[in-house]
N, C-alpha and C positions, 0 to 999 in steps of 0.2 A: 372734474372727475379725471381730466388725463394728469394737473398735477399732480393730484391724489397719488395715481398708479406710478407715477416714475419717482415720487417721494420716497414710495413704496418701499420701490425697488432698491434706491439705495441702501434704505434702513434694514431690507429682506436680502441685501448682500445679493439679489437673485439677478441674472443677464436678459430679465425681459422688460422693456422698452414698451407700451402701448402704443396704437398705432392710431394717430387723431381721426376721427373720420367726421369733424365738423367745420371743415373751411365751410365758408360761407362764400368766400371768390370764388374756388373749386367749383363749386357749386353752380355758383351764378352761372358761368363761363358753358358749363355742360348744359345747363337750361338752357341756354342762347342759341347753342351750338345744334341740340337736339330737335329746337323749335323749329330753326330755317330747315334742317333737315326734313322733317313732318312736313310742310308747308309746301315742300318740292313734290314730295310723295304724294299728296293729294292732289296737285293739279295736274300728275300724268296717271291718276284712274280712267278705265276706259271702260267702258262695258255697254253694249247696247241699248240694253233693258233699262230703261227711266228707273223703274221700281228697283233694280237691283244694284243701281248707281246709286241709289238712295240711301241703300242700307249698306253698302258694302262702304260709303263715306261714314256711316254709323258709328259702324265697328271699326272702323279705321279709328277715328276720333275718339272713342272709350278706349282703349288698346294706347293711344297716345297720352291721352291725358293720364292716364293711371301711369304711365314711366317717367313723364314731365312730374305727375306729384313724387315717385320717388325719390329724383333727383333734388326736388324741393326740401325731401325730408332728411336728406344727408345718406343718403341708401347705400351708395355707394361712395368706395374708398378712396381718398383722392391723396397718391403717396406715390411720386417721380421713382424711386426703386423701385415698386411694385408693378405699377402700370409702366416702365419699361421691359422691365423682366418678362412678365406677362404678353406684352409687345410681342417681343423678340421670340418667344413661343412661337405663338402665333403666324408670326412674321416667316418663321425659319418652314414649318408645314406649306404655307400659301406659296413663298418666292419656289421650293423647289415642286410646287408643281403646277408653276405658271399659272398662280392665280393672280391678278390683279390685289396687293395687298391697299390701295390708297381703298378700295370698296367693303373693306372691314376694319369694324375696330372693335375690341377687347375692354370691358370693363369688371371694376371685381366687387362687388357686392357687401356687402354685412351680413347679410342674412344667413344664417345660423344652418340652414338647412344645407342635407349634402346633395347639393344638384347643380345640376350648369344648364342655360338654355340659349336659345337663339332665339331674337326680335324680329328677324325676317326683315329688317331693313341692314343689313350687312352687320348689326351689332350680335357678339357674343359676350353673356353674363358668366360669369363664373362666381359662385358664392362662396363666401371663405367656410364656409363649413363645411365646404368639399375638401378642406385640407386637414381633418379631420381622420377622411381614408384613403384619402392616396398616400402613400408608400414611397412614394418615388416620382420623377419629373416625367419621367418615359410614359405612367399613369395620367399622370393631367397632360400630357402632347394631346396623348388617343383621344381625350374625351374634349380636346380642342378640336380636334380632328375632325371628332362625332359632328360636331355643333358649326364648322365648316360645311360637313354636307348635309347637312337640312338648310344652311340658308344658298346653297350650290344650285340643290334641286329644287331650290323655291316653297319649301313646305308651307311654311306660313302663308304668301304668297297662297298659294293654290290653296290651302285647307280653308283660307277665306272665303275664298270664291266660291270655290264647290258648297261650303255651308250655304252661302247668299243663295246660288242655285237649287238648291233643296227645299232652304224654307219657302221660296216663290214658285215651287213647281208645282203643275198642278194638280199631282197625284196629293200632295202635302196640304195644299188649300185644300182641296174636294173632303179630304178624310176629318180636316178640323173641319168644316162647314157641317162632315157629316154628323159629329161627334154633338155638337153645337145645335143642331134638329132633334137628337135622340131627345125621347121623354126620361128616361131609366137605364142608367147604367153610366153615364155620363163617365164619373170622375176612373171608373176599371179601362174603360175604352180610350181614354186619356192616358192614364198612368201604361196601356201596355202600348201605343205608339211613344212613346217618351224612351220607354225600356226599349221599342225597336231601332231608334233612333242612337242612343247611349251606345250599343251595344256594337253598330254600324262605323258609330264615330269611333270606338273603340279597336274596331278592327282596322281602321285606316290609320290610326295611332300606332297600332302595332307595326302594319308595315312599313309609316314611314321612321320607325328606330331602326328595324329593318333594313330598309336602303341608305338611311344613316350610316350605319353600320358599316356595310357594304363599301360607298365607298370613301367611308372613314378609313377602313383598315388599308384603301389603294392610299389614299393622301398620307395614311401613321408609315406608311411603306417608305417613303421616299426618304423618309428622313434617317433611315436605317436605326430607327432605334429598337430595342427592344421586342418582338412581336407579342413574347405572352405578354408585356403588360396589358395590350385590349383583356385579355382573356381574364387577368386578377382583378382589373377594374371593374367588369360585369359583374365579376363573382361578389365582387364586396357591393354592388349596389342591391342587388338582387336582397343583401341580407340589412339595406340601410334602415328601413323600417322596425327593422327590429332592437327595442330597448336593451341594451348589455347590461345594464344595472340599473337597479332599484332602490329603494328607501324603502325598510320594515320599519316597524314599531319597535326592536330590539336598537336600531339605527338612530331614530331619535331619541331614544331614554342615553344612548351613549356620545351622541353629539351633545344636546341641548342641558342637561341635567345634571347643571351647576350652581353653584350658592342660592340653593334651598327652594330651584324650581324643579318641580315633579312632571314629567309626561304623563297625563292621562290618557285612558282608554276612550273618554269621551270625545276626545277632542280630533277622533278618528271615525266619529260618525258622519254618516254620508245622508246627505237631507235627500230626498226622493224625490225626484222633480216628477211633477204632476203630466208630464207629455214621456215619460219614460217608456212603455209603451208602445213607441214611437222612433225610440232610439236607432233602429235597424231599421233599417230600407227593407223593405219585404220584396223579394223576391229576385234583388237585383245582388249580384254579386259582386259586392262591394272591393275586395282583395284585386279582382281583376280589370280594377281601371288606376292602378299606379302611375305614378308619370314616368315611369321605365318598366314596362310590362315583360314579361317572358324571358328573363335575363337566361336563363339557364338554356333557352331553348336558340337565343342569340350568340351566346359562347359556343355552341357545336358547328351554326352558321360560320361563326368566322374561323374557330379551327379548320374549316374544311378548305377557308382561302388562305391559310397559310403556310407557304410552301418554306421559309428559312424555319431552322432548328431553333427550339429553344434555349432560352440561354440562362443562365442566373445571374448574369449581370446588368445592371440598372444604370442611369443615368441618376448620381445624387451631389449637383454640384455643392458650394458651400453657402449659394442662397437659397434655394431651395430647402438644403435644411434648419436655416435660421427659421423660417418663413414657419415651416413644420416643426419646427421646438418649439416655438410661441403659440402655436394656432389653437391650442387648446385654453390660455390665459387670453387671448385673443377675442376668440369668439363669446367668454366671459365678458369680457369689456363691449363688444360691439353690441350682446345683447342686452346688456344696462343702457348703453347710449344711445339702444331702440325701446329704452323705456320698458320693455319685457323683463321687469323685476323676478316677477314668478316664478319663468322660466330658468333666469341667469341665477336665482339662489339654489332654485331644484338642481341644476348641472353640478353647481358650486360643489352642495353639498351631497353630493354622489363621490364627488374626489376627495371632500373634507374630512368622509368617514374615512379613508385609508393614509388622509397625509395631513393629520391635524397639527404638524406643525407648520405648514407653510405660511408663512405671513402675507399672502397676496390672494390664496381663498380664503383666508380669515378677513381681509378687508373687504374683496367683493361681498361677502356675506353680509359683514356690519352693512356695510354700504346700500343694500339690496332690503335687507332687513327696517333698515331706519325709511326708505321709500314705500315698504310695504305696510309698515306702524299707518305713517301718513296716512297711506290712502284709505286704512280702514278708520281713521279718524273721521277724514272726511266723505265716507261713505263712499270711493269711488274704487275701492279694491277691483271690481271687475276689468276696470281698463288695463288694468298690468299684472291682473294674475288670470291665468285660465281658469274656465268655466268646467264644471263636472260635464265629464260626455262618455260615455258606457260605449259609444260606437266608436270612436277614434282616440281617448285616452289609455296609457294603460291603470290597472289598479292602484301599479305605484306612484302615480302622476295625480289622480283621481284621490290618491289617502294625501296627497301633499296637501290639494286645494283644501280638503276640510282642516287640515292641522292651519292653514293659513287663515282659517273662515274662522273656528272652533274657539282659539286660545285667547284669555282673555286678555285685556289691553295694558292692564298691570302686568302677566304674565310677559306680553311682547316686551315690556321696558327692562325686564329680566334680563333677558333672552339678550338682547341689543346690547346691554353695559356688559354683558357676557365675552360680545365678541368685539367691545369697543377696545381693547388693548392691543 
């Protein structure tokens, strides 16, 4: 696949470069590295309570293992320009506000999605899909910044514990033990301490973006860059959930329908899953447990600590915008080489429809296309195309799956030799 993309390139005249994200040393090297780490971390838990040393090693251990299988699975980018660039972010926030930099490190993700988080073992993730919406370097400092003070104030760290301490408390045993005796009503009395609980974790989530925030904006200060960027960054997360474009039926009769293949209207029907029903969480409101809750209401928080003038000028040196002219072909490639065919043809061809000559979403497509034939050959479409879901898809995401589901497999070979040129 990476020869593929820089073959590409040259034959598409075009300046982008794919970025390998399959060393296998890289790789190794992080698993090794990450493992002694873990391994230290475990033998300085402390906690009184037997039972709460128990679980709190639990959850330490699943929490672990799920970041050792990502590194297994090539999750993360491994590219000397990037992860020092990145670095040096990094690096430039922590040295000038006398933070100990040897106790963080920075890595950068594949994953598609736009978000950045903290491991609460000094590691910050940043996923390349956040380069997506930031604008500018001044935007990703701040949200390095962000994700400095949650692992500053320990969040992870503490939101552990405190969980461990709740589920063994004995207000929390008494109420399942009590729930556990009822004759009638069982699973209501269940399902509203769960929504108590949700709703609790939810507001301790809030605060601590909250005091992220807070003093994100003292550590983004030091570095004199920018202040509104905090301010645009919120503002674009706040709207990250939401799809900017879609695929009509008007869109695939004008992509797909060539040399004598027709779109049908059938092949947009949506099969009805028997737990449909079901699809909505009753009662629980679903919108406000984002993993960046209240943006709107944390942009007036930090206006209020910002005492320099705004400015219009940005920090865009000339890596940074290499970085952000590719990230869009980029994260094309990174979600093929997570196997997320479905996704990376649906992206494709949202930009296909307005730039049908580019020769590099004409090959992701072919390329995306000939893996999705496969897997309905061999019956395993569901591993790399998304599932119908009425609660978290949109319509236009939901009409793709059935056109993927729907069309027959002659029609697919169409479709394929279509965009094999």
């Amino acid at each position: 696949m990476f020869l593929l993309f820089n073959t590409l390139v040259s034959f598409g005249q075009q300046n982008f470069v794919a970025i390998d994200t399959l060393s296998s040393e890289c790789s190794n090297a992080l698993g090794q590295e990450y493992q002694k780490k873990f391994e230290a971390i475990n033998k300085s838990i402390a906690l009184k309570k037997a039972a709460e040393k128990k679980l709190i090693k639990e959850l330490y251990s699943e929490m672990q293992q799920e970041f050792l299988e990502k590194i297994k699975q090539k999750e993360f980018i491994c590219n000397n320009d990037l992860g020092n660039y990145l670095k040096g972010l990094m690096d430039e926030v922590l040295i000038k506000n006398n933070i100990n930099a040897q106790d963080y490190k920075i890595l950068l993700s594949k994953d598609s999605e736009i978000n950045a988080y903290n491991t609460g073992d000094g590691t910050i993730v940043i996923n390349y899909g956040l380069f997506l919406t930031v604008e500018n370097e001044d935007e990703l400092v701040f949200i390095i910044s962000h994700e400095i003070g949650h692992q500053f104030l320990n969040h992870v760290k503490n939101g552990i514990e405190a969980y461990v301490k709740l589920s063994r408390s004995e207000s929390i045993i008494a109420k399942t033990k009590e729930i556990q005796r009822q004759k009638y009503g069982k699973a209501t009395k269940a399902t509203n301490l769960i929504k108590n609980l949700i709703y609790e974790n939810y507001e301790k989530r809030r605060r601590k973006e909250i005091e992220a925030d807070s003093i994100g904006i003292v550590f983004y200060g030091k570095t004199m860059r920018n202040p509104k960027a905090a301010v645009n960054i919120l503002a674009k997360l706040d709207l990250s959930d939401i799809e900017r474009d879609s695929l009509t039926v008007a869109d695939y009769k004008f992509i797909f329908e060539k040399n004598g293949f027709t779109v049908k209207q059938k092949y947009f029907n949506e099969e009805k899953s028997l737990f449909s029903k079901y699809d909505k969480l009753k009662g629980i409101d679903v919108d406000s447990l984002k993993s960046h809750p209240d943006c709107a209401a944390r942009i007036q928080l930090i206006e209020k600590k910002l005492e320099a003038k705004f400015s219009e000028t940005y920090s865009n040196p000339k890596v940074f915008s290499e970085i952000k002219r590719n990230s869009i072909y980029q994260n094309l490639y990174n979600l093929y080489s997570s196997q997320q065919y479905g996704i990376s043809l649906y992206e494709s061809l949202k930009l296909y429809k307005k730039q049908t000559d580019d020769p590099i979403l004409q090959k992701i497509i072919h390329l995306n296309l000939l893996k999705i034939y496969e897997s309905r050959i061999n019956y395993t479409i569901n591993r790399y195309v998304p599932a119908h879901d009425n609660l978290y898809n949109t319509a236009s995401l939901n009409r793709f799956v059935s056109y993927l589901n729907n069309i027959k497999i002659s029609d697919f070979e169409t479709i394929i030799n279509n965009f094999k040129s």
